[in-house]
N, C-alpha and C positions, 0 to 999 in steps of 0.2 A: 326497226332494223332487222333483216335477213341473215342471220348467222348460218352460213354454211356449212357440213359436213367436213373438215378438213379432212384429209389424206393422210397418212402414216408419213407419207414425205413432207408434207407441208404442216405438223403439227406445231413445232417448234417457232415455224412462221408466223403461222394465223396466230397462236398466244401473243407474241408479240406483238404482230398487228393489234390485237384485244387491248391488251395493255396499252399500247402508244393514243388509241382513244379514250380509253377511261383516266389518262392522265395527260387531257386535254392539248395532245402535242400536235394531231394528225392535223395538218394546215387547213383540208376541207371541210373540217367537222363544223355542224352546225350552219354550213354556208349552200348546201346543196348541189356540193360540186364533186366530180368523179374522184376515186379516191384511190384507187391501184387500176391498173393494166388488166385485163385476162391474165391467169396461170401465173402472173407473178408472186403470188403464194404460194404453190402448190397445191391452192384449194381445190376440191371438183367443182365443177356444173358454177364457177365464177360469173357471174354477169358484166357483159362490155362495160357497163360503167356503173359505178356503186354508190349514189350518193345518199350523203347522210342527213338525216331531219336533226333538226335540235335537241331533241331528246335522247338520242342516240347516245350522247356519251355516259349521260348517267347509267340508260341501260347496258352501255358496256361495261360500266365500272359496278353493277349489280355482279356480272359476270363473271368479272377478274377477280371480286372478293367469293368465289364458290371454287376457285382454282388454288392448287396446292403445290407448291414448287418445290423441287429440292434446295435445302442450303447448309453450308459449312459454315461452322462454328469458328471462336476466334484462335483457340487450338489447332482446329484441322486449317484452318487458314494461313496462319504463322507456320506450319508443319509443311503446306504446299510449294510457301515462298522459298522455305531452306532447298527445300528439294526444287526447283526450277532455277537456284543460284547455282548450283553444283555446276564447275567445270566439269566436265566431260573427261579430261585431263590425259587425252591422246596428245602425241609427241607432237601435233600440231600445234594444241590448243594456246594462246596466249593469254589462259582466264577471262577468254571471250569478250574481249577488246575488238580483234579481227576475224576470231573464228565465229563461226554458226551456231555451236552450242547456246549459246546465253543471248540469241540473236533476240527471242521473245519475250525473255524474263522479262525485260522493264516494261512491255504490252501489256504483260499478265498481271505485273503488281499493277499497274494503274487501275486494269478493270476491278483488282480484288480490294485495292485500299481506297479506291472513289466513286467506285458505285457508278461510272460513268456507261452511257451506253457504248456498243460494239463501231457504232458509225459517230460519235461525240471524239472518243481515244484517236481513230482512225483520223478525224480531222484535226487534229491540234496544230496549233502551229506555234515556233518557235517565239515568234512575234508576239502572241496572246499571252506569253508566261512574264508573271510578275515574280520576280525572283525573290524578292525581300518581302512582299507583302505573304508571299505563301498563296497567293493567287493563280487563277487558271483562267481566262476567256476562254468560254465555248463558242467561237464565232463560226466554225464549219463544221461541218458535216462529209462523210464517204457513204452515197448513197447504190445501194440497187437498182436498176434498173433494165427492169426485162435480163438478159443473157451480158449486160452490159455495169458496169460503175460508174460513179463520177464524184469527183469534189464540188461541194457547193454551200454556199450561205448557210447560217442556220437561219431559218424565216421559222421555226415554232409559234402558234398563237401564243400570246403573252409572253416570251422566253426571250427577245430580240437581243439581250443582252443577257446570256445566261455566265454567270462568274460563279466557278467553285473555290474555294480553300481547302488547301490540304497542311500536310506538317509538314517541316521542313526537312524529316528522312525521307520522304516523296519527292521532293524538289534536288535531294543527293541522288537521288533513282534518276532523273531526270537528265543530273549533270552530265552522268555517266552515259546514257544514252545519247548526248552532242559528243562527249569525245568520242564514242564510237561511231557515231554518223562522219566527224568530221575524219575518223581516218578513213573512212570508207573512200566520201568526197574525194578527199585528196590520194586515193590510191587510183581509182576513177577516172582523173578529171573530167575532160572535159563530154566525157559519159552519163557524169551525176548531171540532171536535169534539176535542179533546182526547184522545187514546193515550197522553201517553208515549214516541212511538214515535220510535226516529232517521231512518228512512225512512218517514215517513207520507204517506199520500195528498195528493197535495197537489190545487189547481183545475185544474190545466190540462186541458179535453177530460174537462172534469167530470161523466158525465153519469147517472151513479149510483154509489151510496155517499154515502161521505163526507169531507170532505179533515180529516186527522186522523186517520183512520183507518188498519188495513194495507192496505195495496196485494197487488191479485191479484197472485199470484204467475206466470201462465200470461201474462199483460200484462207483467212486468219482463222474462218470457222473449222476450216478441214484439218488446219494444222490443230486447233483445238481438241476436238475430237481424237486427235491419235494420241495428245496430251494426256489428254484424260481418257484414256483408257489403258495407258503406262502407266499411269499412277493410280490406275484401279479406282476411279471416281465412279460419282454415281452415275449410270450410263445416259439419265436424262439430263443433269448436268449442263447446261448450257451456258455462255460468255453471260447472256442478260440473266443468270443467274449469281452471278457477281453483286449483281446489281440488290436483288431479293436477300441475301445473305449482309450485305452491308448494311442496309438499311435494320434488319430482323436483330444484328448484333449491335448494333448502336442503342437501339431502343431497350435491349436486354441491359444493355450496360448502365443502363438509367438516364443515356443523353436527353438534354433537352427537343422534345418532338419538333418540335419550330425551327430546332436549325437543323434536323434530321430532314427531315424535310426541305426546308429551303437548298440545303446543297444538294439534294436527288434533281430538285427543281420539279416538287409537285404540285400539284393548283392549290393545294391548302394541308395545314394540318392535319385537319379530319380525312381526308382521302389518306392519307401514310397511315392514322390512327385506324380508320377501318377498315384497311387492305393488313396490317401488320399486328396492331394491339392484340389480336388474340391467342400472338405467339407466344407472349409475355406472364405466362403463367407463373414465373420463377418471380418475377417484380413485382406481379399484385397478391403473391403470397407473401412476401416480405414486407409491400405494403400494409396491407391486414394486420400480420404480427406487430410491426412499428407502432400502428395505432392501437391496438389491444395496448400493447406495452404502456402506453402512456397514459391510456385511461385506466390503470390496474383491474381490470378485467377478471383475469388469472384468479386474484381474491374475491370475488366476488361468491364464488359457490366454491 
C-alpha cells in the first residue's frame, strides 16, 4: 500500500482514513476495489483510484499503532460535559429546550460517552434505539462525499448489524433530545422533513437542505473546532478523538478488554490491546504490585 504525504489540510482526514483500515471497516479493503475519489482527503498527488491488496490492512494497523492521539481523561471529560450543559442563560434561553445554546450538548455527550464514530452519531435513528435494553443499532451512516453528504446503510465488512450499549443516563441524554426535536417538529410543521434521525438538521442558520434531514458532517466538525478552542482544548483534538479517549479510559479503569472492544466494534481484542495497552501504565503497575503482594515478595530480602 502507497501511503501518501498528507497535507496540513487533509491530516486529520487521512488518520482517519488509516484508522477506518486497520480496524477492518473500509468496505473495499482486501477486495481490490477503489477506495476514495481524488482530493476527497485532502491528500496531495491522490491517485484516480486506490485499491487495496490484502495485506493492506495489517500494514495499516502497523501504522496506526506508531501514531499518538490526544485524549481526555475521566476528569477532564466529566469537566467538558458540565460545561457544554451550561445554559447560556440570556433572556431568551428556555434551558435549551428551544434555544441553540444546548443545541450540541446531547451530540457531544454521545461522541464522548460511546466512543461512536462522527458519521455512526450523525446516522442514528429514532427507530434503532432500544429503550429498556440500553441498546443502540448502528444501522446508518452520514457519509462524505466529494463537496457533497449523504445518509446511507451501514454496509462495514463484518459489522452488518453493529448494536452498542450504553447506561441508561445516556438513554435520559437521549430522551431529552426527542422532546427537543419534537418541539422543534412541531414549531415547524410541515417544514420539519422527517429522517428518523436523532441528530437531524435542525432551522438554526438554515440556509440550505432541510431541517429533518442529516447534517453535514464537515459543519458538526466546524462547529467542533470553535468548541474546542472556547474551551481551550487541545488544538489537535478531534470528534474521532472521543473515540481514542473512551476507549484509553475504559481500559485504564480495568474494564474487561472484550467488551471494550466489542462496543468500539473492533475486529478483535488484540487490535484495541495493541493499538491502546500501552497506555496502561498505571494498571500494570498495580498489576505487578497485587502479584508481589500475594507472593510476599517484600520479605524476601
Amino acid at each position: 500500500m502507497r501511503v501518501p504525504r498528507p497535507d496540513d489540510s487533509g491530516r486529520g482526514a487521512f488518520f482517519g482514513w488509516l484508522e477506518a483500515i486497520a480496524e477492518g471497516i473500509v468496505e473495499s479493503a482486501g477486495r481490490g476495489r477503489p477506495l476514495h475519489r481524488p482530493g476527497s482527503l485532502g491528500v496531495s498527488n491522490q491517485p484516480e483510484a486506490w485499491p487495496l491488496g490484502r495485506d493492506d490492512c495489517g500494514r495499516a494497523r502497523f501504522l496506526v499503532l506508531q501514531i499518538q492521539y490526544p485524549t481526555l481523561d475521566d476528569d477532564q471529560t466529566g469537566r467538558f460535559l458540565g460545561t457544554v450543559w451550561e445554559p447560556c442563560g440570556n433572556r431568551a434561553c428556555d434551558g435549551g429546550l428551544t434555544h441553540h445554546c444546548l443545541r450540541d450538548a446531547p451530540l457531544w455527550t454521545v461522541y464522548a460517552a460511546t466512543g461512536v464514530r462522527r458519521s455512526e452519531a450523525l446516522g442514528m435513528k429514532w427507530s434503532l434505539i432500544r429503550w429498556e435494553e440500553g441498546a443502540i443499532e448502528l444501522g446508518w451512516v452520514v457519509v462524505e462525499e466529494g463537496n457533497a453528504y449523504r445518509l446511507r446503510k451501514l454496509t462495514k465488512d463484518g459489522d452488518d448489524n453493529a448494536v452498542i450499549y450504553v447506561d441508561q443516563s445516556v438513554m435520559t441524554v437521549l430522551k431529552w433530545q426527542k422532546q427537543r426535536q419534537d418541539a422543534e417538529r412541531e414549531r415547524l410543521g410541515s417544514a420539519w422533513v422527517d429522517h428518523d434521525l436523532v441528530f437531524a438538521r435542525d432551522d438554526f442558520k438554515l440556509y440550505r437542505g432541510e431541517a429533518g434531514g442529516p447534517q453535514d458532517p464537515e459543519k458538526v466538525s466546524a462547529r467542533w473546532r470553535t468548541l474546542r478552542t472556547r474551551l481551550k482544548l487541545p488544538e489537535d483534538f478531534r470528534i474521532h478523538d472521543w473515540r481514542h479517549s473512551k476507549v484509553t479510559n475504559d481500559l485504564e479503569a480495568g474494564e474487561n478488554p472484550v467488551e471494550v472492544s466489542a462496543n468500539v466494534r473492533h475486529h478483535s481484542p488484540g487490535y484495541t490491546m495493541a493499538r491502546y495497552g500501552h497506555s496502561r501504565k498505571d494498571g500494570a503497575r498495580r498489576l505487578a504490585a497485587s502479584g508481589a503482594g500475594r507472593l510476599g515478595l517484600s520479605s524476601l530480602v
